[in-house]
N, C-alpha and C positions, 0 to 999 in steps of 0.2 A: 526785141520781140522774137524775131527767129532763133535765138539762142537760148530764150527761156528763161535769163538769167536777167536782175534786175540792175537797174545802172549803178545804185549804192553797193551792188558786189563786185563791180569789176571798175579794172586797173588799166588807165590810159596812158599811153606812151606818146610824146609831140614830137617827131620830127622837124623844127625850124621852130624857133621861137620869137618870130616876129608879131608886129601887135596884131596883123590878122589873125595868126594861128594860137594868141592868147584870147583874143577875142571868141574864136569859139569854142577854146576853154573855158571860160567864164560861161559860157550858155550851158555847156555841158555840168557847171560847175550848179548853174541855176535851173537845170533838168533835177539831176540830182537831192537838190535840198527841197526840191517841190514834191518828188515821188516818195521821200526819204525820209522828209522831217528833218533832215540833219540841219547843222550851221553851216554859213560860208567856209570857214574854218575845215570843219570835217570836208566837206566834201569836197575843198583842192587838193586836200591829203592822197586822194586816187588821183590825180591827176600829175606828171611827168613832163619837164620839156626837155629836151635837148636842142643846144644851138651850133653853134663851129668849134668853140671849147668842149662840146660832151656834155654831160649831165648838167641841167641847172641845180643848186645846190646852195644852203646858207654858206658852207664853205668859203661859197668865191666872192671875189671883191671886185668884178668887174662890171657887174649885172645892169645891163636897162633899171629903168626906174618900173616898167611895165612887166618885167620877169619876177619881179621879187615875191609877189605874191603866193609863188609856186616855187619857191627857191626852199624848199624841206632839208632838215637835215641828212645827209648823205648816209643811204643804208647802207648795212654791212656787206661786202662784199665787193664795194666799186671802188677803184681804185684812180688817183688822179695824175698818172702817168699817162705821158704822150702816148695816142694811138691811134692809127689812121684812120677814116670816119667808118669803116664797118666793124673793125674790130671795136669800137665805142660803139655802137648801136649793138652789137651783139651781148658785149657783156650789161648792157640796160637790160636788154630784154633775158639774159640768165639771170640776173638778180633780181629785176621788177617783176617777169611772169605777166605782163599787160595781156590784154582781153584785145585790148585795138591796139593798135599801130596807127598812126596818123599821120601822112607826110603833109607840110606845109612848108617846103625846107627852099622850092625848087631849084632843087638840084636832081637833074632826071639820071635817076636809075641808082641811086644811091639805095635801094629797098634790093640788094644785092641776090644771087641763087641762095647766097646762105642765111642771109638775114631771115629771107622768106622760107626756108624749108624749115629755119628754129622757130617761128611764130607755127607755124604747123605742126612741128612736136611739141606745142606748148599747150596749145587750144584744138580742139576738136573740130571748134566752128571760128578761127580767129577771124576779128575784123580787120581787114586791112584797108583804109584808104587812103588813094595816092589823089591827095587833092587841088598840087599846085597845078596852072596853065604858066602856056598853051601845051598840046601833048609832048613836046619832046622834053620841057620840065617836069613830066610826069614823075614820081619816086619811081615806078615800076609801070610796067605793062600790065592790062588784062591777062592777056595770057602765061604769062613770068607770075602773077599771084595766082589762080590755079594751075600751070604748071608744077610748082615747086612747092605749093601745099599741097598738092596730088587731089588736088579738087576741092580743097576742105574751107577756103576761103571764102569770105561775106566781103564782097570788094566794089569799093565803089571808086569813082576819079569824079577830077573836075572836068574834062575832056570827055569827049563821047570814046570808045573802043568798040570795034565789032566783038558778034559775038565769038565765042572760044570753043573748040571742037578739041576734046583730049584726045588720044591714043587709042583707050579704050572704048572712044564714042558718045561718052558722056559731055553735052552741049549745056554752058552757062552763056545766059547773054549780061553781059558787066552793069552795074547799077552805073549811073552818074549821081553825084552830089554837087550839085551848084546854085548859089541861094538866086538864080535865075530863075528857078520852079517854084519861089514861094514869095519873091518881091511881089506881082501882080496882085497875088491874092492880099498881101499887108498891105499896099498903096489904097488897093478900091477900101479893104477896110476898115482903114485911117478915114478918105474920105467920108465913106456913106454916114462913117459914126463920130464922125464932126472930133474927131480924136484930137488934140492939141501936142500930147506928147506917148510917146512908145518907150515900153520898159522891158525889160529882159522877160521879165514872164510872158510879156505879149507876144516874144519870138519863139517860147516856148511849146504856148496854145498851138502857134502858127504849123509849127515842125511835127506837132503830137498828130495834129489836122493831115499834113500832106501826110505823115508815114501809114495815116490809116486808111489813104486812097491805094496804096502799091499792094 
């Protein structure tokens, strides 16, 4: 919404490919087909994980049973030479161009000065969020995402962050993302509406709900 730009045009990048962080690719995946019309198909195609090896990829033969679904063929331009984890996360994001960043990885601080200054030359408004707990497995700090996008970052964590005071005096206070904001409102209603079972579209009403409270 703040960026204007619809989910079926932009490109998400996953730091950590565990089942949680596939997990809310899949919602993201069933955001998408809902706004979109598209298939499941189409719409993991925007979708990106990286794990400890780098890029997920049909390539590799080593993959979770729970990665594969997002294991695309390998574009042009990446390469599967060993390289330390930010030179692999940098050259993802020269060849993906993702829209968000998503860390689920935690491993804190791994959303490096440079990682973050290329998501800023990339996007005007990039998303970055650094969504593993507690804060010191945060990817990155509040202040380190507009820092080093010179303010140009949409940044949310799982972790609270005070608010950021630049140089210049431009004052961001940090989003938090934690489905602690939106379980209460699912539980009460599951019960009031005698629900038996909860499907992906139900967390998507849910998400569409809170984001039109902020």
């Amino acid at each position: 919404r703040i960026t204007g730009t619809p989910l079926s045009q932009q490109t998400f990048l996953f730091q950590g490919a565990g089942e949680a962080g596939v997990g809310i690719a899949e919602l993201i995946v069933e955001a998408i087909k809902m706004e979109a019309g598209v298939s499941t198909e189409e719409a993991r195609r925007q979708i990106w994980l990286m794990d400890s090896q780098g890029l997920v990829h049909e390539g590799r033969n080593d993959l979770a049973h729970h990665k594969l679904p997002f294991a695309h063929p390998i574009p042009p331009g990446m390469t599967s030479d060993s390289k330390d984890g930010e030179s692999k996360i940098l050259e993802a994001l020269t060849v993906l161009s993702p829209h968000a960043l998503i860390g689920v990885s935690a491993q804190g601080g791994c959303f490096s000065e440079a990682v973050l200054q290329k998501m800023g030359a990339l996007h005007e408004q990039p998303v970055i969020l650094a969504l593993s707990n507690p804060t010191h497995k945060a990817e990155c700090t509040a202040q380190e995402a507009y820092e080093h996008t010179d303010g140009k970052a949409i940044f949310a964590s799982g972790s609270p962050f005070d608010p950021v005071t630049l140089p210049d005096g431009r004052r961001f206070v940090p989003g938090q993302g934690n489905n602690a904001y939106v379980f209460p409102g699912i539980g009460l209603a599951a019960l009031a509406s005698g629900a038996k079972h909860l499907k992906d579209s139900d967390m998507y009403v849910a998400a569409t709900c809170l984001a039109s409270l902020v």
